[in-house]
N, C-alpha and C positions, 0 to 999 in steps of 0.2 A: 623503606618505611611503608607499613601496610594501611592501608585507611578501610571502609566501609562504604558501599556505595549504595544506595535505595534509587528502585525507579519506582514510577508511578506513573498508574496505569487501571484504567477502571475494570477492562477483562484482560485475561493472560491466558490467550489460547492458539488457535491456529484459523480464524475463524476471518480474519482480515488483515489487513496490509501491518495498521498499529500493534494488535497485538504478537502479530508474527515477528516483528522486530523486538519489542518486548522479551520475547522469551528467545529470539537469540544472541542476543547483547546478555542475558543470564547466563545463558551455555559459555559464552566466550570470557565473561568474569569466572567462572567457575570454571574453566580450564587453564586460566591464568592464575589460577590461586587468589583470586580476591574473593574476599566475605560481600556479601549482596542478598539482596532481599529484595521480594518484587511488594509491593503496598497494591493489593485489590480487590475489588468485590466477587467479580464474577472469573470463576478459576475451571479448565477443562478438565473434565476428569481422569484423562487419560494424560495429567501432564506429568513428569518424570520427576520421584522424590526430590533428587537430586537439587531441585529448582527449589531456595525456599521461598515462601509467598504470606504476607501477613494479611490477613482476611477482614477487611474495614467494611461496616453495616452490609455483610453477608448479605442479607434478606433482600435488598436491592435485583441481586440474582434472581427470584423470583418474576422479576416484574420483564416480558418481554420486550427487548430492545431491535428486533431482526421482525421481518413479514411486513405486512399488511398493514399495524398499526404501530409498529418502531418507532415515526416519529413521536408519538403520545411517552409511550414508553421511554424513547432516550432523554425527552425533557422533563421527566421527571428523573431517573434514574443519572443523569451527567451533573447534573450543577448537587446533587446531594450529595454525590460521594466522592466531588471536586470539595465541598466545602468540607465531609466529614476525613479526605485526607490532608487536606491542608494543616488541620486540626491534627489527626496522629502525627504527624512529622516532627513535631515537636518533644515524641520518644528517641530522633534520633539527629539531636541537635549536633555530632560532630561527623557524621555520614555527606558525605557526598550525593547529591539528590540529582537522577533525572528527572523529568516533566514528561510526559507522553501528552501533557494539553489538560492533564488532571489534578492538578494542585494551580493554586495561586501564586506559590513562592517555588522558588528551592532554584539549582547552582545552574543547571543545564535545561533548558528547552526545546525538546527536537520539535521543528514544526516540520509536521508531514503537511501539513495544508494549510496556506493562508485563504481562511474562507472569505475575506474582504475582496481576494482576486475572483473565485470561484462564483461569489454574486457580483461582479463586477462583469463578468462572461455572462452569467444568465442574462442580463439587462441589456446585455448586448441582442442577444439573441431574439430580447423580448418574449423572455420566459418569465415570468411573474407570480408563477406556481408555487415559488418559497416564500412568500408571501405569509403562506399560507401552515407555514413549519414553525413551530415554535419554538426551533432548538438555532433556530437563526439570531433570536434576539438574545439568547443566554451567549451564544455565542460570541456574539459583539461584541458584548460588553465586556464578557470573560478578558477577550482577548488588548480589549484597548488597557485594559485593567496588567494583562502579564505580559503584553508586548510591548504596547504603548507606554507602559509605565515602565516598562524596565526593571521589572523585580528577578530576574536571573542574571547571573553574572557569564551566560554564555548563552547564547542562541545555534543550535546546529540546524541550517540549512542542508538538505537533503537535494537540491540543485544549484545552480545558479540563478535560474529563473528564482526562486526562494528569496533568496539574497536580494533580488532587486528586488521582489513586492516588499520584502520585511523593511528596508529603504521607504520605497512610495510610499506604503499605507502608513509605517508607523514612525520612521525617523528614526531605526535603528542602527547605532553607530557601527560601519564597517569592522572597526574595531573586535566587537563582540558576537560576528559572524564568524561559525569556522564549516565551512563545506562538508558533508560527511554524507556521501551518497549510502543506501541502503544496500544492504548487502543479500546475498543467496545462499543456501542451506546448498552446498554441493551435493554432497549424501546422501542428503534425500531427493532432490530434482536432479533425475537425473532418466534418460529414456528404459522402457521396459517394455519392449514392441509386446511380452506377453498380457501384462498389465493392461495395454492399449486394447489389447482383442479381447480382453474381457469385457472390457467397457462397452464396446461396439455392437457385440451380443449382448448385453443386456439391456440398451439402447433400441434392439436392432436397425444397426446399421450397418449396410451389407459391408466383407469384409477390405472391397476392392474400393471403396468409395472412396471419395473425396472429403477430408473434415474440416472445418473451418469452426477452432473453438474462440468463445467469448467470454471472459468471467469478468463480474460485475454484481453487487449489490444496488449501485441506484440506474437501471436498465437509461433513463432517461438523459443523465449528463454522459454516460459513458458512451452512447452515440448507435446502441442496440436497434435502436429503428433503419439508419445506414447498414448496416449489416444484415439486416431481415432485406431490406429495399437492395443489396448486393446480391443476395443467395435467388433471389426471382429472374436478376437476369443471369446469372451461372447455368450450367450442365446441370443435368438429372443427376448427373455422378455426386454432386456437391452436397454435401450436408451441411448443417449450422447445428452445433450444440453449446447451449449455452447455461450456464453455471449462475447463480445467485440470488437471492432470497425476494426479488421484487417480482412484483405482481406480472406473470405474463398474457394476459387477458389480451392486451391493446396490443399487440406483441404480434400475436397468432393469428390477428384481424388485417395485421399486414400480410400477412402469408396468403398469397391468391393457389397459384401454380407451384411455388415450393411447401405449402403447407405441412405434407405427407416427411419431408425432409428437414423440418425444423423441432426440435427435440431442446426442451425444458428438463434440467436435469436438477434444479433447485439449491439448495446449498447443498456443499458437499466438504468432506474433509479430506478426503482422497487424490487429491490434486494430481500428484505425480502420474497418477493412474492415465487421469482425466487428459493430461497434457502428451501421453503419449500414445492416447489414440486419435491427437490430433497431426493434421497435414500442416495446417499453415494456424496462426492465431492471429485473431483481427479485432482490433478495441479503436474503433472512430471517436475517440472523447473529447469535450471540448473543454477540458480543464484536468490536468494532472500535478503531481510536484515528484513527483519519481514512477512510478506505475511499478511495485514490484510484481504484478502478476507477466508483466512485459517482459521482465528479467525470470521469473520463474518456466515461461513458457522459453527461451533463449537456451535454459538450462539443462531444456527435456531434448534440444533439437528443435525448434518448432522455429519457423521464422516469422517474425512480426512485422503483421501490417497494422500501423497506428497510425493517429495523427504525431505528428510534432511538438507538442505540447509539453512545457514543465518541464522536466527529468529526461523524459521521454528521447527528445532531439542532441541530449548529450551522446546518447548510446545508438540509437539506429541509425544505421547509416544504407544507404540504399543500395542493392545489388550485392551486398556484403553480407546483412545478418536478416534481410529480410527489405520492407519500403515503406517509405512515407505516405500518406493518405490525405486524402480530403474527407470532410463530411460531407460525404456525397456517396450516392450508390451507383453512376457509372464509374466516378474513378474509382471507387474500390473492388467491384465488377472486373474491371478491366486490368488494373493491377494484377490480382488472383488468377484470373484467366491466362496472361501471357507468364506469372512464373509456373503455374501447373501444366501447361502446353511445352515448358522448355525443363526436362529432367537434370541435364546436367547445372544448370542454373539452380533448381532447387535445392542440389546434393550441394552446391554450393553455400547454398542459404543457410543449410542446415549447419555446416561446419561451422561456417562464421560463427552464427547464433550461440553454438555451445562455447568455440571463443571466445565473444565478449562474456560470455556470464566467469566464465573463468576466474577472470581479474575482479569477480566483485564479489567472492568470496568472504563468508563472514568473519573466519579468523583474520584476515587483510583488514579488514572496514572494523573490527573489532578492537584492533590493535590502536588505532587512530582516536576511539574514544576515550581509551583506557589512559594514551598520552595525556591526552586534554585534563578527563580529570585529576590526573596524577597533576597536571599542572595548578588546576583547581584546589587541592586539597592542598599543594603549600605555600597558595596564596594566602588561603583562609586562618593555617598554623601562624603565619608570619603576621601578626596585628599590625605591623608597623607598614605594610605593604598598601597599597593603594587597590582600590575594589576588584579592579581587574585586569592585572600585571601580566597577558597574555599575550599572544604572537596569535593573529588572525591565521596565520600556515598553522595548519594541524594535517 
């Protein structure tokens, strides 16, 4: 029996972690022969006919959600086109509905991130600068309203660690948890040593150096000052290139003695490129719930040094695909240093790396959702059925 499936999703590009899942959970419905629609405002131009996309207050697109003043911008542009899709959806009352965290209602909710955890982490930290964001309190409330309330008949956790905040914070029954880690674009992540020395040259960065990438849109959770405060005690050989749309001013003021070797490459769509003119990839962050750029970098060859955090400590495993970290810039120093001193350790790191990304494949991770809401949709046919007649194993 075939059904229809809507996700929902306020941009549909290649531009972050949410909408890269977005648009490959499309590709894996459409090569499974399901009918599917993506519900969004802001759509990349260069996204593939194939994908179809229904366009809710368009014009939102216009208003800058990335740079400098993003927060302004996302808190006007999030809770509008959460409320004007909540509103469409009501075109396609017997559709099967994912959440990307942009609607109020519908069957499925992937949380990529419990933000209750992640300001839970800053206060630790005694970071108080979100304070200051006003997409925190839209956020709250959003969420105590579609977690807390329990207006979807399934929650996907994207780790374990997921599963117990969504527990802690909001009293979500185990029940209505089903695991469903993120998956990888093999395809396209995948290494291209020539792709890599383009990047290098046009960076210039000599060809024989050492890379150490970073990608990251908010520089400051993602743990980018550890990583500047690592590359000062590393080699001359060592480079830091680092990837994503926040301000690097406070960035390059950490750079005493590697200054010359720290290279701001800004947003980029090029990834694959990017990850294969990297040596080693290093993200000290102190709050994740999957890290697909961790898995994207695993994909190209690149071994990961991270913290442990979220998603994160499912998959890296030390000496195998790469090492765990501190927030801290001797142990990540020092880490980097003894696998770039031992070659055959690295050619090892490297294989691992591609390894694990292996099994996390989107057509694997795609197949898993597709169960779900096939199970979703003949609970919904079955009236006589109880809200949600599901098996936590997906």
């Amino acid at each position: 029996m075939t059904f229809e499936i809507v996700q929902v999703v306020q941009e549909i590009s290649n531009a972050g972690g949410v909408e890269t899942v977005a648009i490959e959970l499309a590709r894996v419905f459409g090569r499974n022969g399901l009918s599917n629609v993506v519900l969004a405002s802001t759509v990349a131009e260069n996204l593939e006919p194939s994908i179809r996309v229904e366009r809710i207050v368009p014009w939102l697109a216009r208003i800058p959600t990335r740079g400098l003043f993003r927060h302004i911008g996302r808190a006007i542009v999030v809770p509008l086109f959460t409320l004007a899709a909540t509103r469409a959806l009501a075109r396609h009352r017997n559709a099967v509905v994912i959440s990307h965290g942009d609607s109020l209602k519908g069957d499925v909710l992937i949380v990529h991130a419990v933000n209750a955890q992640s300001l839970a982490e800053k206060r630790a930290a005694g970071n108080w600068r979100w304070l200051l964001n006003p997409m925190h309190l839209w956020v709250g409330l959003r969420d105590r309203l579609m977690i807390g309330g329990l207006r979807y008949r399934a929650f996907v956790a994207v780790s374990e660690r997921v599963t117990a905040e969504l527990q802690r914070f909001y009293g979500v029954p185990a029940s209505r948890i089903h695991v469903i880690s993120n998956g990888i674009d093999l395809h396209r992540f995948h290494r291209d040593e020539r792709a890599g020395r383009a990047i290098r040259q046009e960076f210039g960065i000599p060809e024989h150096a050492r890379v150490l990438l970073f990608v990251g849109h908010e520089f400051s959770r993602k743990g980018l000052a550890h990583a500047v405060g690592a590359l000062e005690k590393l080699g001359d050989d060592v480079w830091l290139l680092v990837v994503g749309s926040d301000n690097p001013a406070p960035y390059r003021k950490l750079a005493h003695q590697a200054q010359a070797r720290l290279v701001f490459a800004g947003a980029r769509s090029d990834m694959p490129a990017l990850y294969s003119a990297a040596d080693a990839f290093v993200l000290p962050t102190s709050y994740e719930t999957f890290s697909l750029v961790c898995m994207e970098a695993m994909a190209c060859a690149v071994p990961v040094f991270a913290t442990p955090v979220g998603g994160i400590e499912d998959y890296l495993h030390d000496g195998i695909n790469g090492f765990r970290i501190q927030m801290d810039a001797d142990d990540i120093a020092a880490r980097i240093h003894a696998a770039f001193a031992d070659p055959v350790l690295m050619q090892r790191l490297q294989d691992g790396a591609r390894a694990t990304a292996q099994s996390y494949g989107w057509d694997q991770v795609g197949l898993k959702y597709i169960e779900l809401l096939r199970q979703i949709d003949t609970a919904k046919r079955g009236a006589h059925r109880p809200a949600l007649p599901l098996s936590a194993e997906v």
